[in-house]
ZAMARGU-4260 file (C-alpha; in steps of 0.2 Angstrom, whole numbers, plus 5000, padded with zeros to 4 digits):
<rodrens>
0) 5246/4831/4853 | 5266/4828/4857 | 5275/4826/4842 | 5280/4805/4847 | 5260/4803/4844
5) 5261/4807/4825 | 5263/4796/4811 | 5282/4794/4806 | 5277/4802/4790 | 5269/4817/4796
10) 5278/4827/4809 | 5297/4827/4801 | 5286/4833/4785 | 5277/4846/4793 | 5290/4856/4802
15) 5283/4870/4798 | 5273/4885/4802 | 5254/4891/4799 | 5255/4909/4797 | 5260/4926/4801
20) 5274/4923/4790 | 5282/4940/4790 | 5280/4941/4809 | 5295/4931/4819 | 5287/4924/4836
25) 5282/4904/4826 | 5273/4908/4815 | 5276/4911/4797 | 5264/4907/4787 | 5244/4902/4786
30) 5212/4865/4789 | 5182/4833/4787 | 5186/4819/4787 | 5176/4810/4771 | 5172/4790/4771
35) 5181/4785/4756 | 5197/4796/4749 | 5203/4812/4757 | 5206/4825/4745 | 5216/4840/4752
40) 5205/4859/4748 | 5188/4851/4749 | 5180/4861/4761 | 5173/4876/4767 | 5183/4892/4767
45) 5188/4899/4785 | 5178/4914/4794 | 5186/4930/4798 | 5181/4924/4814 | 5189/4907/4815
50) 5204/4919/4807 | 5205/4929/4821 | 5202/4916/4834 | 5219/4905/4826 | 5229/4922/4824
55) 5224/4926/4842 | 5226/4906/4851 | 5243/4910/4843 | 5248/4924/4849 | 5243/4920/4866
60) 5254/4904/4867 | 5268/4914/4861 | 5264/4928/4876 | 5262/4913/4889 | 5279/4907/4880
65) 5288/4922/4880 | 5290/4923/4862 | 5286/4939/4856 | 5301/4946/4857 | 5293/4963/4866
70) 5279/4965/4852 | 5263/4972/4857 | 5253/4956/4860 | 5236/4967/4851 | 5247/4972/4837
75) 5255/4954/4833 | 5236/4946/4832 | 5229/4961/4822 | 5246/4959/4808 | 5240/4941/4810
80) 5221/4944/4803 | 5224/4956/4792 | 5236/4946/4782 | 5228/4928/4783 | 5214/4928/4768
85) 5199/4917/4771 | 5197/4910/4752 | 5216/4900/4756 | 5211/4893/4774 | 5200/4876/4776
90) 5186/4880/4791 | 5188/4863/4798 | 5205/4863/4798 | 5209/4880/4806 | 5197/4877/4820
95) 5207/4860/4824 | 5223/4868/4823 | 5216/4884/4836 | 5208/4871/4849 | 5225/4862/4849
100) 5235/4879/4848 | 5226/4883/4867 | 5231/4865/4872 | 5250/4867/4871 | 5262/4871/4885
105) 5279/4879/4881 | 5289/4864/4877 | 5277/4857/4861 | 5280/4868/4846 | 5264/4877/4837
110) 5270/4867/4822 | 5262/4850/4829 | 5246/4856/4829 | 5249/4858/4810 | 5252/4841/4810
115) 5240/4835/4822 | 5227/4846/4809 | 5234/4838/4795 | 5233/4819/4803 | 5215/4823/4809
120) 5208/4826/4792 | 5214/4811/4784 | 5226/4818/4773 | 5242/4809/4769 | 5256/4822/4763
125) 5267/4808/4758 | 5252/4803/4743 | 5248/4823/4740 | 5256/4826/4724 | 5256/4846/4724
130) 5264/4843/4741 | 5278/4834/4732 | 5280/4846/4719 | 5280/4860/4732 | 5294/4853/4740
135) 5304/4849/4726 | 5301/4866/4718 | 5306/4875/4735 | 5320/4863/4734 | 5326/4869/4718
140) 5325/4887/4717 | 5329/4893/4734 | 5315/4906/4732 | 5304/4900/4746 | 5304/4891/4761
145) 5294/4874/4760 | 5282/4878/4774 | 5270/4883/4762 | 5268/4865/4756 | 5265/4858/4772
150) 5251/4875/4774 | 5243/4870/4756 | 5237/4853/4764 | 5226/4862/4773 | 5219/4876/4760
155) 5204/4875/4750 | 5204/4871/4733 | 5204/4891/4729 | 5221/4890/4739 | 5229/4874/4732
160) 5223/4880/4715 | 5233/4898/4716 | 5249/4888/4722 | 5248/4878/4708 | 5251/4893/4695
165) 5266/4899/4706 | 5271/4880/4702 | 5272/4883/4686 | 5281/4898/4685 | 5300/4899/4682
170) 5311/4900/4701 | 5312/4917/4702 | 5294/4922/4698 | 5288/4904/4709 | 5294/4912/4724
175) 5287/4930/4722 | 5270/4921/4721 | 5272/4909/4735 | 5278/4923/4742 | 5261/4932/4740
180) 5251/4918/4745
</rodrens>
């Protein structure tokens, strides 16, 4: 989905990447629509096997885009799997966001199938409240990048529960345990 087809709210809020965060080709980090109210985290956890179909759709745009900077194309989707933990990652989600990921040409960034994920579940990061105090923690310590609040949208509640204790924690400590997410 280009970027112009978002929501004005969503896409400059989700700049952002899905996983694979310690692994530079763009990705950094690792998504049911209900009747009434959308609350982020509700929804079954991820499979290693929808895991391993994200980390590889992603690796495979990156090859096709000439993105991984000479990195062994197997050894970039096996870093991927083995780091991504399926109690953080929504099933529904994830699968949205690997069916869009095999979409994309070079010119649309992985980050709007974030987006695109985000928007298709309902969920409204401007009314999320973690996602605010996300931002504003990342804000004011400096520790760790925000793209982990755009990421929490789409993590179960196990997930959006563990951000919430780095939350609380003082800057320093907040961002080893983002960090760790």
């Amino acid at each position: 989905m280009p970027r112009e087809h978002l929501p004005a709210d969503v896409a400059p809020k989700l700049q952002h990447r899905l996983f694979m965060r310690p692994i530079a080709c763009l990705c950094t980090f690792v998504l049911s629509i209900v009747a009434c109210e959308v609350v982020p985290g509700n929804s079954n956890p991820a499979s290693p096997s929808d895991i391993a179909a994200a980390c590889s759709a992603v690796t495979a745009y990156d090859q096709k885009c000439d993105r991984l900077g000479g990195r062994d194309p197997a050894a970039v989707t096996a870093t991927c799997t083995a780091r991504s933990d399926t109690k953080f990652l929504r099933e529904d989600g994830l699968q949205f966001f690997t069916t869009c990921v095999r979409t994309l040409d070079c010119g649309t960034l992985v980050d709007t199938c974030m987006a695109a994920a985000v928007q298709n579940l309902g969920i409204k990061p401007d009314e999320d409240l973690q996602f605010k105090n996300c931002q504003a923690k990342a804000a004011a310590c400096g520790t760790f990048v925000d793209d982990v609040c755009g990421s929490a949208l789409l993590f179960t509640t196990y997930g959006r529960s563990q951000l919430d204790v780095c939350l609380t924690k003082p800057c320093a400590d907040a961002g080893v345990c983002v960090k760790a997410l």
